[in-house]
C-alpha positions in Angstrom: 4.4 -42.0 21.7 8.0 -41.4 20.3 9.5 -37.4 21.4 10.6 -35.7 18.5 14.3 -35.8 18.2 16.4 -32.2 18.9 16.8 -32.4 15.5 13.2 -32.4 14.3 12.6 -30.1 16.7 15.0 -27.5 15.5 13.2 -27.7 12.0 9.8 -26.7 13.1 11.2 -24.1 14.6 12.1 -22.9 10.9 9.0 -23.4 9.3 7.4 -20.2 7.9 4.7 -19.4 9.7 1.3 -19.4 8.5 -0.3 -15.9 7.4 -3.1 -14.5 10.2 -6.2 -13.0 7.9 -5.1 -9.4 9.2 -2.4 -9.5 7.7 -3.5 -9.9 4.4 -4.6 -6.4 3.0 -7.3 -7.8 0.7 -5.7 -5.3 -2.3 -5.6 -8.6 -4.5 -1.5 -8.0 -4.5 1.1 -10.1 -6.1 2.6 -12.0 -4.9 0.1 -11.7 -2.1 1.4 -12.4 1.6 -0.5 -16.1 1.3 1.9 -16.4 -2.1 5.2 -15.4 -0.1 4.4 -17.9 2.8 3.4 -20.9 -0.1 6.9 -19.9 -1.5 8.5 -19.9 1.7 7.0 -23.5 2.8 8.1 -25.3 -0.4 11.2 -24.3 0.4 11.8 -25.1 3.8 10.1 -28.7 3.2 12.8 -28.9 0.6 15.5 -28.3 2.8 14.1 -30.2 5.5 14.1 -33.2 3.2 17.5 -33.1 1.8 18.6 -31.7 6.0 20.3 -28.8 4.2 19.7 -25.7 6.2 21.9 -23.9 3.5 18.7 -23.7 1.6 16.7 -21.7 4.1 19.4 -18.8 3.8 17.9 -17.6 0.5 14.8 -16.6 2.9 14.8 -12.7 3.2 12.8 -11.8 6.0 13.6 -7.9 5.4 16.2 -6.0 3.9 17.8 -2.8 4.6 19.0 -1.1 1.7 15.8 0.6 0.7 14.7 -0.7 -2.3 11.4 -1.8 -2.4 10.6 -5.3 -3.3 6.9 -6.9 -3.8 8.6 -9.9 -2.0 10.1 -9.0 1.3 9.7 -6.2 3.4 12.0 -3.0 3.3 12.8 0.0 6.4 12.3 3.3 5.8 12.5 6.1 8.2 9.7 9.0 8.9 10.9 11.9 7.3 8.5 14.3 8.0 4.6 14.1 9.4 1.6 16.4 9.1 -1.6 16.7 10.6 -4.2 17.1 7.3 -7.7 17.2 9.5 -8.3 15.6 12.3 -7.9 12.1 11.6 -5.6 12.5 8.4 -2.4 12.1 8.2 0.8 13.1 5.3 4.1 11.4 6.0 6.7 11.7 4.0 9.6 8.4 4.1 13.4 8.8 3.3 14.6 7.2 0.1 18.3 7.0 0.4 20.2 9.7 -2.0 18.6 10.6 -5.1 16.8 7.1 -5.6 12.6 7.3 -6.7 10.6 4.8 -5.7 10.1 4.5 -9.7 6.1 3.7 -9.1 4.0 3.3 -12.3 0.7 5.0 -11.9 -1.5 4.9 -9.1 0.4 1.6 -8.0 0.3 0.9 -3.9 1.9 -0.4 -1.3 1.9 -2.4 1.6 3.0 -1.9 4.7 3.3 -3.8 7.9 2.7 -3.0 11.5 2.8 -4.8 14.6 -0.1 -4.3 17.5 -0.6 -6.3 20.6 1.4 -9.0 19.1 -0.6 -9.3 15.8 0.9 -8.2 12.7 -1.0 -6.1 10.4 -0.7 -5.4 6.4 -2.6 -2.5 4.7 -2.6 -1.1 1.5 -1.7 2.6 0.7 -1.0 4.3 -2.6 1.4 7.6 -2.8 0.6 10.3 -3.1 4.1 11.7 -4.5 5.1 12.3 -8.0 6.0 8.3 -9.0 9.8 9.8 -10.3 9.8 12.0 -6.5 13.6 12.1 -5.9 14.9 11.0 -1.9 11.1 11.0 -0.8 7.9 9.6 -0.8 4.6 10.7 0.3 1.7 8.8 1.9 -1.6 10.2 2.9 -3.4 8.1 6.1 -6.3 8.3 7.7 -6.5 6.7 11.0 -9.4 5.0 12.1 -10.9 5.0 16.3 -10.8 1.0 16.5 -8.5 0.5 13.3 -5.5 -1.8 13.8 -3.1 -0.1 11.7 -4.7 3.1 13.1 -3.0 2.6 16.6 0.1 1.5 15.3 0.2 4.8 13.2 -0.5 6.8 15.9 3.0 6.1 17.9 5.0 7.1 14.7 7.5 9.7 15.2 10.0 11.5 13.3 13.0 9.5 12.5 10.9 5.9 13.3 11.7 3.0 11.2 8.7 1.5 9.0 8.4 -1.4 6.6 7.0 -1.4 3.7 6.7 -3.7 0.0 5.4 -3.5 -3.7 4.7 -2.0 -5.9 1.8 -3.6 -6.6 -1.5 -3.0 -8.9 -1.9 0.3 -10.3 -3.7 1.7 -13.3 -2.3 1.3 -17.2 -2.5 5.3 -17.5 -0.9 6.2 -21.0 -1.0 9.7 -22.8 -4.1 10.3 -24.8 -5.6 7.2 -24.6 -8.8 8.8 -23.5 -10.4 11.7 -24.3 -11.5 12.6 -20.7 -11.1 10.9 -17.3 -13.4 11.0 -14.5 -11.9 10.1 -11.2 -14.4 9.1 -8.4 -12.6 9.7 -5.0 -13.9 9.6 -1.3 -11.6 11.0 1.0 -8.3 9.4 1.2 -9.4 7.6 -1.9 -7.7 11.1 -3.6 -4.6 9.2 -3.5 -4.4 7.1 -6.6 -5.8 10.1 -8.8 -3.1 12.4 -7.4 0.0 11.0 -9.6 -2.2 10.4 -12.2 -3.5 13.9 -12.7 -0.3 15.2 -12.2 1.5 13.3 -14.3 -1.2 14.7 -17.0 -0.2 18.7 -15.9 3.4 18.1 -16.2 3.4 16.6 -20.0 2.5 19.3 -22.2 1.8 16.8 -25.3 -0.8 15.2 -23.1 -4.3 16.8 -23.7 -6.5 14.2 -22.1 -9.4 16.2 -20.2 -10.0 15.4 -16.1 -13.0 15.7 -14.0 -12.4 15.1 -10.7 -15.1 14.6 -8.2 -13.7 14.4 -4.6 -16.3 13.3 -1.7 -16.2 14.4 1.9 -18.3 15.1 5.3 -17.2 19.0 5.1 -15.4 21.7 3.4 -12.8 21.5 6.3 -12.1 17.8 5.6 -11.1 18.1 1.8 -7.8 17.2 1.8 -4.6 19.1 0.1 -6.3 21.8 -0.8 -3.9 24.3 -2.0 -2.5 21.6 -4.3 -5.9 20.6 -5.6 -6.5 24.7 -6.3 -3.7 24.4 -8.6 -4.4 21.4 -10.5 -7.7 22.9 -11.5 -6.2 25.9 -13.3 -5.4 24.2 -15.7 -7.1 24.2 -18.8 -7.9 20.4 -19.0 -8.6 19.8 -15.6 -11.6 20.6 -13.3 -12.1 19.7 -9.9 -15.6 19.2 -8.0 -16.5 18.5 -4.2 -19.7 16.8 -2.9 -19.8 17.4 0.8 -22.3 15.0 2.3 -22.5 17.2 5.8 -22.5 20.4 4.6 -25.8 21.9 4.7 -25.3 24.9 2.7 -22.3 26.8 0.6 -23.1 30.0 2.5 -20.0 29.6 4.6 -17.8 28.5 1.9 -15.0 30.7 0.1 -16.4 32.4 -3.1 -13.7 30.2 -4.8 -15.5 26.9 -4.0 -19.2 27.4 -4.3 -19.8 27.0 -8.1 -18.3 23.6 -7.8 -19.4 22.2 -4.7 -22.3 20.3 -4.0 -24.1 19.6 -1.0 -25.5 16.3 0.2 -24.2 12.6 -1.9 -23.2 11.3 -5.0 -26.0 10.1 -6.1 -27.5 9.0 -9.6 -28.7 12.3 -10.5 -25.5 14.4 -9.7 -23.7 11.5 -11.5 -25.9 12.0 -15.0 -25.2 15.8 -14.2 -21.6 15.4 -14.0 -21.3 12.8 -16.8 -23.5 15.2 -18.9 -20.6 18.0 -18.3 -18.2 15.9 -19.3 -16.4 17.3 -22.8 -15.8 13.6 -24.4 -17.5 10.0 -23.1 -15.3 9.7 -19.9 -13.5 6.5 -18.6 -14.1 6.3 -14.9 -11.7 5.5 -12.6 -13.0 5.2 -8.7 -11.5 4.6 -5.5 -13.1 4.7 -2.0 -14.7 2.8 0.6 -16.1 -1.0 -0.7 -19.7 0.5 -0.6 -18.8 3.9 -2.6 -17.0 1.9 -5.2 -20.4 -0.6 -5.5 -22.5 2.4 -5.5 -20.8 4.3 -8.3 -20.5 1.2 -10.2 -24.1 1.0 -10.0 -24.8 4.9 -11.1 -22.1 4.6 -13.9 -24.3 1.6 -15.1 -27.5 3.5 -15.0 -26.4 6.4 -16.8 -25.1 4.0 -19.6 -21.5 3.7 -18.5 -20.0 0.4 -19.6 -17.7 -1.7 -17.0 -15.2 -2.1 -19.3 -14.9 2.4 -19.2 -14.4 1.6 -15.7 -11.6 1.1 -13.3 -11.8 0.6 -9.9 -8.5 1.4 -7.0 
């Protein structure tokens, strides 16, 4: 059996490595990590061919200057956390000067951690205004046994994090439907957040909202001051369907017209869609088996898929 030269040797070293399934966030991003390494491979086998390691320089592993880029990863430092309930998290990231992120709505991110030696990618979508000037805000939820979880529990202030994207998001323009109903459970609020403000903010923009948020218990609504505000306006109201919550008794007077006890079911659905002030487009984001199961109502109570967008 021949060795391998030094020099063969060396140029193993350089190939990209392979993607591990965690790392891929299963978002349906592009380019998706599988994309990047495919890209990365052609182009080590052509320098490897022509023994030009020139052509591996073009590689970008991470950059530094805070722009984020679907392609590479880019650091940004933990500006500011806060503990939401008892397993959510806010953190806010520095964006260097004035810069935005410039996200288009309800568009996510990825970002990457690193535990016990295995790299990790999940998916997160901001919860910050998408033109948010020096700052960006994520909301997280950390999970007993998740991955990322653990690694998001050693963040402190000041910690360096990578992140890429934008990726996905929804086409929102002005207008274009007479009411939207956003499906969210728990930190699925996130998408809906730019979107709905983004409607508050333009005053030529008279599309009607109907938000429907889904959590254990009143005291695990998230952002509640901000979601108090959202639903004075005149287009815009807000419910809550609490599945752990036995009774509103011991909810404020403020919340107990437009709470609900129990699930989101096929009957509240037709209730809710029955409310509705024009025939809603539905957009949803939650767990895999929320966003099946309110497919499935929508399509019941005569909902099309195509008036349907799922996070």
């Amino acid at each position: 059996l021949q060795t391998m030269s030094g020099n063969e040797h060396d140029w193993l070293a350089l190939k990209p490595q392979e993607p591990s399934p965690s790392q891929c966030c299963g978002s349906g991003c592009k380019p998706c990590i599988y994309d990047v390494y495919e890209k990365e491979l052609a182009q080590w086998e052509r320098a490897k061919a022509k023994r030009d390691r020139s052509l591996l320089m073009e590689k970008k592993e991470q950059s530094n200057n805070s722009e984020l880029n679907p392609d590479t990863f880019t650091a940004f430092s933990i500006s500011s956390m806060e503990q939401l309930t008892e397993d959510t998290y806010q953190y806010k990231f520095e964006l260097p000067g004035n810069s935005s992120l410039r996200l288009t709505l309800g568009q996510h991110i990825v970002l990457r951690g690193v535990v016990n030696g295995l790299e990790v990618q999940r998916a997160y979508t901001p919860i910050s205004p998408g033109n948010a000037e020096g700052y960006f805000e994520v909301l997280m939820k950390c999970y007993e046994a998740g991955l990322m979880s653990q690694y998001i529990k050693t963040w402190k202030k000041g910690d360096i994090v990578f992140w890429r994207g934008p990726f996905g998001g929804f086409p929102y323009q002005p207008n274009k439907h007479g009411e939207l109903l956003m499906l969210a459970s728990g930190t699925g609020l996130a998408p809906m957040l730019p979107i709905l403000q983004s409607i508050t903010d333009d005053e030529e923009d008279e599309t009607f909202v109907t938000l429907v948020g889904c959590f254990r218990t009143f005291d695990k609504i998230y952002l509640k001051p901000l979601l108090q505000d959202l639903s004075r306006y005149w287009n815009v109201r807000i419910f809550y369907v609490l599945s752990q919550e036995t009774s509103l008794e011991k909810l404020p007077w403020s919340y107990r017209e437009n709470t609900y006890t129990g699930r989101l079911d096929e009957d509240l659905m037709k209730t809710v869609i029955n409310s509705c002030r024009r025939k809603p487009f539905v957009l949803i984001c939650g767990s895999s088996t929320f966003n099946e199961d309110m497919s499935r109502y929508l399509k019941a109570v005569g909902i099309e898929e195509n008036s349907c967008f799922v996070f």
